[in-house]
Each structure stands twice: as structure tokens, then as C-alpha cells.
C-alpha positions as MATLAB code, in Angstrom:
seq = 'XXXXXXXXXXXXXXXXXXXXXXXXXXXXXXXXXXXXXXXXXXXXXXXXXXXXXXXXXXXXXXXXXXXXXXXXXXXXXXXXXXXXXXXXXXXXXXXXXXXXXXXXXXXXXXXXXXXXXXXXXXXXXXXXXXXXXXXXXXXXXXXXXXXXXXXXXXXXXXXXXXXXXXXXXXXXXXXXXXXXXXXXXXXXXXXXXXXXXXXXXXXXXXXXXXXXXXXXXXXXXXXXXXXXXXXXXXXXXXXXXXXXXXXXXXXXXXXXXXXXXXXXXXXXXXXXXXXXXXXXXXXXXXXXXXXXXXXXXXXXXXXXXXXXXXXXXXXXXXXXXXXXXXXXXXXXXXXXXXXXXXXXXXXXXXXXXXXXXXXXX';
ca = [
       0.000    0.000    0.000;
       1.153    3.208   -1.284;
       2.373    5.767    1.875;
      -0.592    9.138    2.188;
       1.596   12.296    3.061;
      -0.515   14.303    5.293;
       0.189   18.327    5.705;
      -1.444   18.425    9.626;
      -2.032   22.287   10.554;
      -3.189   22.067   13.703;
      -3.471   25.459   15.594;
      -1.513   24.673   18.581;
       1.434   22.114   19.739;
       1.197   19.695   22.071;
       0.660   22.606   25.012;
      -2.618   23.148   23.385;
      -5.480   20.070   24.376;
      -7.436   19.933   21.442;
      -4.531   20.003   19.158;
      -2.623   17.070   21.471;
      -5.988   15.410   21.882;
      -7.602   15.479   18.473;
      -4.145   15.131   16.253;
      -1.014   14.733   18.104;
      -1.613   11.839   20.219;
      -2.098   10.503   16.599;
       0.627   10.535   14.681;
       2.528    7.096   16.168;
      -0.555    5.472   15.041;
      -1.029    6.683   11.630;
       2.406    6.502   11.005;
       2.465    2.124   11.873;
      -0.849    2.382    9.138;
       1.032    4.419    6.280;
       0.463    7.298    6.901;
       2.942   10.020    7.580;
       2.462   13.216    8.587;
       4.208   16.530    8.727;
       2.819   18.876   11.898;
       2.562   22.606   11.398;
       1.173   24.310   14.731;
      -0.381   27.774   13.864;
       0.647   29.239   17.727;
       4.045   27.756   19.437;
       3.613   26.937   23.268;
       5.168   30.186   23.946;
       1.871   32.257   22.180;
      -0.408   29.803   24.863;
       1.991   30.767   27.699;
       1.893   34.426   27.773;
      -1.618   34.285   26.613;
      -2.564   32.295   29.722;
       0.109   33.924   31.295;
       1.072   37.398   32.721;
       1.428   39.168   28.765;
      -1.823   37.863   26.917;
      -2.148   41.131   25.320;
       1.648   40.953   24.215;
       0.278   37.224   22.990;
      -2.350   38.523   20.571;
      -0.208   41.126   19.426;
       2.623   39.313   17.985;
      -0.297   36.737   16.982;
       0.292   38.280   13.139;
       3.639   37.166   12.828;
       2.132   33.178   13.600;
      -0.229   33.990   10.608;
       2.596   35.348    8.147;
       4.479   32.101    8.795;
       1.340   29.762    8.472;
       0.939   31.788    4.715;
       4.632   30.490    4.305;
       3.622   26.767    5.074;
       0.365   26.073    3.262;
       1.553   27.942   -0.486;
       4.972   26.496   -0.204;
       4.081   22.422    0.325;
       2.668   20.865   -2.715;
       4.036   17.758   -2.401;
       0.997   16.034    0.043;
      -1.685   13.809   -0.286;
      -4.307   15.623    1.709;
      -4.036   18.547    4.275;
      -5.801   17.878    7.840;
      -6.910   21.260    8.948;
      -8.196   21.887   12.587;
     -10.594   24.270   12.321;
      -9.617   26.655   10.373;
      -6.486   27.701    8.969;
      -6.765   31.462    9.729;
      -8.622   32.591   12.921;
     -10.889   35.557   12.428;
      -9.956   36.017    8.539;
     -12.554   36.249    6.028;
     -13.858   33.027    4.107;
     -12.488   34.538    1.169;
      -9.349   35.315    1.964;
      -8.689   31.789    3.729;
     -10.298   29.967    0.992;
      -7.881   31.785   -1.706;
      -5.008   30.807    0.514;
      -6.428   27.429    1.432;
      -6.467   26.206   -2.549;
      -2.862   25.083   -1.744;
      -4.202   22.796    0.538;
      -6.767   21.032   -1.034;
      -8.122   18.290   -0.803;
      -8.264   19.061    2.790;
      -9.887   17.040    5.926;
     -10.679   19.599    8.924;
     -11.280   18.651   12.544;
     -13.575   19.705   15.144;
     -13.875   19.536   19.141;
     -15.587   22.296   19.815;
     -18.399   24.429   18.663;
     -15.881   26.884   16.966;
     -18.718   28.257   14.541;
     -20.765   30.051   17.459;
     -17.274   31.951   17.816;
     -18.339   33.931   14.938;
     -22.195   33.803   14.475;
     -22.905   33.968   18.188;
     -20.173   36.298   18.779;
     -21.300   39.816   20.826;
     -20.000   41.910   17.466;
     -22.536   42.365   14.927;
     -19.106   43.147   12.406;
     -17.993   39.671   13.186;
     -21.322   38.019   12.885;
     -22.011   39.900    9.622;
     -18.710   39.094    7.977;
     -17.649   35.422    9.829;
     -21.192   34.276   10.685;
     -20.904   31.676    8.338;
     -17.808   31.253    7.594;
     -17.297   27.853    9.063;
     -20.004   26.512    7.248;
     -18.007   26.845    4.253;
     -15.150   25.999    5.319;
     -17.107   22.686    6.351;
     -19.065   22.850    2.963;
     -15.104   22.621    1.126;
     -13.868   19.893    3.089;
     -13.496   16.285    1.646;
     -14.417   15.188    5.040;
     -16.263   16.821    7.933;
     -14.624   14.974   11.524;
     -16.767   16.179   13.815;
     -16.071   15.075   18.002;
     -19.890   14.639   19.002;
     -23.440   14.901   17.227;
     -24.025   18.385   17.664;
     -21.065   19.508   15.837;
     -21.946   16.968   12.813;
     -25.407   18.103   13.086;
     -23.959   21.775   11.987;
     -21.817   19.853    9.271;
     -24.981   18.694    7.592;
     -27.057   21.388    7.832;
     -23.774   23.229    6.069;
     -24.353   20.566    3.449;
     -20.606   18.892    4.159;
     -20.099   16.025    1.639;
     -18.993   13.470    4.606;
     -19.303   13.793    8.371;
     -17.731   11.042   10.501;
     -18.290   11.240   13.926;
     -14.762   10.631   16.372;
     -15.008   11.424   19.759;
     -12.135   13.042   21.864;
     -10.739    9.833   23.238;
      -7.160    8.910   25.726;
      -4.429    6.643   25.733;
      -6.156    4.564   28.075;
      -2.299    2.884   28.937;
      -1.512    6.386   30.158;
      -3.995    5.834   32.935;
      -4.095    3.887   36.226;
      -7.493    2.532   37.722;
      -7.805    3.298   41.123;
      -8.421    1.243   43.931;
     -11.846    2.552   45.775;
     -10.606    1.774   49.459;
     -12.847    2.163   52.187;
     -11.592    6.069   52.531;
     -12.753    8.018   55.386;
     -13.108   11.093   53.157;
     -13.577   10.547   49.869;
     -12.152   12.287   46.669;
     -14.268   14.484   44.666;
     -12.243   15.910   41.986;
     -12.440   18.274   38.609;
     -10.177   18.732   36.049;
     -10.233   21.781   33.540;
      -9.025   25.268   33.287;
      -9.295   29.157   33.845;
     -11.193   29.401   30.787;
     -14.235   26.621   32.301;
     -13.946   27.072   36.289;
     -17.198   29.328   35.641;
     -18.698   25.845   35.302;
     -17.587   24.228   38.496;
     -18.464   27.314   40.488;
     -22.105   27.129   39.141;
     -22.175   23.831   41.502;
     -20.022   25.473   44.896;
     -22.898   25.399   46.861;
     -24.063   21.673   45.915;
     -20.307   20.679   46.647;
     -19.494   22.774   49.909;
     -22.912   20.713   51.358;
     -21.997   17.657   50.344;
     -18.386   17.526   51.066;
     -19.280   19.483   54.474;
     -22.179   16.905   55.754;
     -20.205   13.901   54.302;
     -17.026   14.545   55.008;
     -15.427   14.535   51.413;
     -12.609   15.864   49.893;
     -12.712   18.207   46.666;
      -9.370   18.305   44.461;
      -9.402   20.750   41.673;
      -7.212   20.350   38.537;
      -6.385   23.620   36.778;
      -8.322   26.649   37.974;
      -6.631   29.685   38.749;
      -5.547   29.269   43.079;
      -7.896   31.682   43.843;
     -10.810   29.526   43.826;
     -10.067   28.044   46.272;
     -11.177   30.675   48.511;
     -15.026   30.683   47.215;
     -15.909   27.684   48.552;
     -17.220   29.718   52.217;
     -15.936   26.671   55.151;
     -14.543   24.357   52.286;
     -10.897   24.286   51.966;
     -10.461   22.496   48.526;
      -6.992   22.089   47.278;
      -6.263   23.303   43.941;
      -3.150   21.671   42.152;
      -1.845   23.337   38.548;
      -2.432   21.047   35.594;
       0.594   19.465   33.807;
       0.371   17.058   31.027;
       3.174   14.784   33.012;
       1.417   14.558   36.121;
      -2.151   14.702   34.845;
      -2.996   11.162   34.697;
      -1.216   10.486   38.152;
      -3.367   13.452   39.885;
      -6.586   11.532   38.633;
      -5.956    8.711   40.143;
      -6.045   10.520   43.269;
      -9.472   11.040   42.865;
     -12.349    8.703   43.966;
     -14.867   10.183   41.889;
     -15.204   12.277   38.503;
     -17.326   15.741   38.347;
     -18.026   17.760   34.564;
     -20.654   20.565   35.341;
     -21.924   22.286   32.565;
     -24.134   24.683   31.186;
     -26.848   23.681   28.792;
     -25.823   26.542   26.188;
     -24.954   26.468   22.405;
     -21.108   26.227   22.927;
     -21.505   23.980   25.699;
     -23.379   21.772   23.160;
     -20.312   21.126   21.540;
     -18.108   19.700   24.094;
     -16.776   16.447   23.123;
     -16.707   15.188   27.365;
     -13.070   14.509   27.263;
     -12.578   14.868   30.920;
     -15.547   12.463   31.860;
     -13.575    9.831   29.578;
     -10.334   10.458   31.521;
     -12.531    9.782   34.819;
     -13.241    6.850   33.244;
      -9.939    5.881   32.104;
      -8.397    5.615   36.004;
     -12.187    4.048   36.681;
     -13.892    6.734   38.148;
     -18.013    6.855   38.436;
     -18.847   10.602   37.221;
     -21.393   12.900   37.829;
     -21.746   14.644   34.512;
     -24.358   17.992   33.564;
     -26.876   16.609   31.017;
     -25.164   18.749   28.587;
     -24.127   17.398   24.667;
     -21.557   14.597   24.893;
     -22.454   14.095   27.900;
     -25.514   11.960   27.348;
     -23.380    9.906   24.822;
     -20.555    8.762   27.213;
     -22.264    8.372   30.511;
     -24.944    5.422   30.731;
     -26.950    7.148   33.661;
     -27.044    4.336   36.458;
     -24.225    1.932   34.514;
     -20.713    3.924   34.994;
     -22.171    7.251   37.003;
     -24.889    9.582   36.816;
     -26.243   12.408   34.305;
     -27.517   15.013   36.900;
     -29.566   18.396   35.586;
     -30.311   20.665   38.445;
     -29.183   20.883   42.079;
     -31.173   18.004   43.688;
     -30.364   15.348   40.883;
     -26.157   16.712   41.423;
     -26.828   16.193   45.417;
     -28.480   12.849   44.935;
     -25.624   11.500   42.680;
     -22.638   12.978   44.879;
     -24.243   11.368   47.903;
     -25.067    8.348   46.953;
     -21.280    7.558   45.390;
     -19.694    9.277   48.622;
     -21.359    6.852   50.647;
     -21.116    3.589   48.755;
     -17.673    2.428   48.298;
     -19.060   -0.723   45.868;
     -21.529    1.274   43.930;
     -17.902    3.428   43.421;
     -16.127    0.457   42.617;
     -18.693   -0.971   40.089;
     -19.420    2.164   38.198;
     -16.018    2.608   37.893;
     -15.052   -0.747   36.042;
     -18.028    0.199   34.061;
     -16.604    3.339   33.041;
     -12.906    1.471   32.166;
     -14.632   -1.205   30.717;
     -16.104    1.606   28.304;
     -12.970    3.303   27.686;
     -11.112    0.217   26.647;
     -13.574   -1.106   23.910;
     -14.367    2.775   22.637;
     -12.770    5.962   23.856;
      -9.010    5.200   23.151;
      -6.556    6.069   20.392;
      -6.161    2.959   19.352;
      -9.540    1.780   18.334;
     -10.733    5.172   16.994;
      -7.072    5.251   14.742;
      -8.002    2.750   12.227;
     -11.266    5.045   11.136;
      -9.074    8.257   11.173;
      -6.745    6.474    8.834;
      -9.323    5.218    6.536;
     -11.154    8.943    6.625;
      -7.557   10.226    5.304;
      -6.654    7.593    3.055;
     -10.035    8.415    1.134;
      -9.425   12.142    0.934;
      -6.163   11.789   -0.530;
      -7.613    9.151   -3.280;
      -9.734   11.880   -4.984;
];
């Protein structure tokens, strides 16, 4: 079988999740199947470390000279197969303008985790909306394949009449990950993992989780907020570790059981529930919002519970902080699920075969 030759521009390194996540973690993989690919980030991990840093304005200003170099890459490679695009190639450009560029490119897969459309035709600007409301749509509408992480985000492919949509969720190296032993703890671990950018979610739920930890005497470990959470949780003291991709998988497994709060919004919609499958992966149970991917990956009642409102997020809390087998048996659920679906390896073989048949036309 004849080697593809892949152009990959993702729009981060490996600093960045959904370009680690969605691409990245890939490459190994693709490369044992024939299929090599050449990696060209759009922002270095130094753009993501002053942006989430102390100079994001310094970020966004030198953002231009990122785009110059990207112009470089895609007219200067025309010796590939197919180009795998996350995205977009060019952030907040014109369809017009990217498509003219992107003609070096073609035929091109592109790649989405997130609801990156309502960026532009939700966004608060009514320039933006008018000029990038739909530019996504053709982007999608260009693309020999639409790869969409969860059913909302393919439902938007279709309706932007996309010529093929395959559906592959955000997924782990489930190796990377330990299952944890639910010993009889005394206080057990309730534990979230995201960022700055989605602590608005887990604060939405402080009062639920200062009760429940309070009453029940549970712990609450938080994975990449910004410290000074910590002090909004009133007589709660939870502790609040910075996220690292070394030690990420380790800190899980400190954790007895899985939380994902979310709102029910349009961009929450199109969360692909990555952290709920990296509960899983170390054999958490979860308590998960009722939210998008959500619904897909937890089997309310099987590997944790789908909770929508306060009571239903007391109810599930409780009733895993006091059962140490229901813990242990929603957990193995939750790896069992993980190893036949949400991992690299299984969900390589159709990203392969969704390349390959780009780069035949």
C-alpha cells in the first residue's frame, strides 16, 4: 500500500489540548498504518503561555507574525496527499481570503472539538457576525471530510451541506492511565479537572459541593483553575493543584470520583466530554451535567450519573460518597467503556481510513 503524506495544521502544539488530543496523540498510530504526517502548529507553546500567562495582550499582538508564517507553510508544500486542517487555517480572517489561501491545501480534511462556529455567528460583534457568521459553514461545505467530536457539531456539518461527516469522539491513551483502587476512605475524593477558561462551570455547583463535602465529610481536588478559587468555597478548603500534562494522569488517580458541570448553552453543546472519559480511564463513576456529549458517554445508572439541576447533582454525589461498591462498580463500568471505545487505538483505524479516502480523490 502506497504511503498518504498528510500536511497536519493544527493550531496549537502539544501545550494546546485539542490540538494534542484530536491530532497529536495521533501521529505514532497513523504513522504504523502508512500514513505520515508533517505537523505545522499555527501558535508555538510560547503564544499559549503568555496568553494564559502574565502578557496575553503581548500574545495577541505578535499573533500576526504566527499567521505570516502559516501563509509560508500552506503555499509552499505541494508535495501532500491531503491537508488535515483543525478548524480553520486562519482565525478571524474572512472566508475569502482563507479559501484563496487554502487552494494550496486542497483536498483538505478539517477537525472539530468544539463548537468553533458560534465563535463567529454567536459572537457579541454584529461586524464579526455579519462578515464570519458563516464562515465555518463553508469551510465545512469545502472539506473532503467533515470529523466532527460529538453529534451536535456533525449536526452543523450537515445542515452546512458537508459532503462526509464522521463522527470521532475526543478519546485517551487509556495505557496512560491507572485505575484506582476505591478503598474504604474516610473522606472521599471528589475531583475536577479543567481550566481558567471553564472554572465558571464548576463554580455554578459550589454550593451543591461545599454541602456535600461538608455533611459527608469529602474531599474536593481541583485540577487547573486559577488558586484563587479556592477561597469561594465559604468553610470548604479544597486544594487546587496546577495542571501538567506529566502529572495529569497520576493526579486523577487521586481522585475517587469524577465531576463535569456544565451549562446547557450552544457552545456547551459542543463539548466532546473529554474529561468524563479520563474519569473513566483511572475508573472513576462521574457525575456529569446533562449537557451534549455528555448523554453519549455516561450510561446514567451503569458507569455514574447524568444530573440536571441541584437536587439530581446532590443525589448523585451522595449516593457515590457513601457507597464504596456502587464506586467500585461504576467505575469498572466506566474502564470497561474506555477500553472497547474511547481510546486512540480503536478510533485510529477510522481516522486512517477517513484520510486515506481524501487523498484518493
Amino acid at each position: 500500500m502506497k504511503r498518504l503524506k498528510v500536511l497536519l495544521f493544527s493550531r496549537y502544539s502539544r501545550l494546546g489540548p485539542s490540538s494534542r488530543l484530536r491530532s497529536l496523540q495521533y501521529l505514532p498510530l497513523l504513522q504504523d498504518r502508512g500514513i505520515d504526517v508533517e505537523a505545522h502548529a499555527l501558535f508555538p507553546d510560547t503564544y499559549l503561555e503568555k496568553l494564559y500567562g502574565d502578557h496575553p495582550e503581548a500574545a495577541r499582538r505578535g499573533a500576526w507574525r504566527h499567521y505570516v508564517r502559516r501563509i509560508g507553510q500552506v503555499l509552499h508544500h505541494d508535495r501532500h496527499d491531503v491537508a488535515w486542517i483543525e478548524g480553520e487555517l486562519f482565525p478571524y480572517l474572512p472566508h475569502w481570503l482563507e479559501s484563496a489561501l487554502a487552494r494550496a491545501a486542497r483536498p483538505y480534511v478539517v477537525d472539530y472539538d468544539d463548537a468553533l462556529f458560534h465563535k463567529y455567528d454567536l459572537s457579541s460583534s454584529p461586524l464579526v457576525r455579519r462578515v464570519l457568521g458563516d464562515k465555518i459553514d463553508q469551510v465545512m461545505r469545502g472539506a473532503a471530510c467533515v470529523v466532527a467530536g460529538n453529534r451536535y457539531l456533525a449536526a452543523r456539518a450537515a445542515q452546512a451541506g458537508a459532503r462526509r461527516i464522521e463522527i470521532i469522539p475526543t478519546v485517551v491513551d487509556e495505557k496512560r492511565y491507572s485505575v484506582v483502587d476505591h478503598a474504604d476512605v474516610a473522606r472521599p475524593v471528589i475531583g475536577w479537572v479543567g481550566s481558567p477558561a471553564t472554572e465558571e462551570y464548576l463554580l455554578d455547583n459550589r454550593e451543591v459541593l461545599e454541602q456535600v463535602c461538608t455533611r459527608l465529610h469529602a474531599r474536593l481536588l481541583l485540577v487547573g483553575p486559577r488558586t484563587e478559587v479556592a477561597g469561594q468555597f465559604g468553610g470548604l478548603e479544597p486544594e487546587v493543584v496546577a495542571w501538567s500534562e506529566d502529572s495529569e494522569a497520576a493526579t486523577i488517580a487521586r481522585m475517587d470520583i469524577g465531576i463535569m458541570p456544565l451549562r446547557d448553552g450552544p457552545w456547551e453543546r459542543g463539548k466532546c466530554g473529554y474529561k468524563i472519559i479520563q474519569y473513566m480511564a483511572c475508573g472513576l463513576p462521574v457525575v456529569a451535567s446533562t449537557v451534549g456529549a455528555n448523554i453519549d458517554i455516561v450510561r446514567h445508572g451503569e458507569n455514574g450519573f447524568l444530573a440536571s439541576g441541584t437536587a439530581a447533582w446532590r443525589d448523585g454525589l451522595e449516593r457515590l460518597i457513601l457507597s464504596r461498591p456502587l464506586r467500585t462498580r461504576m467505575g469498572r463500568a466506566g474502564r470497561a467503556r474506555v477500553e472497547d471505545e474511547y481510546n486512540v487505538t480503536a478510533q485510529a483505524s477510522r481516522l486512517a481510513e477517513v484520510l486515506r479516502s481524501a487523498g484518493s480523490h
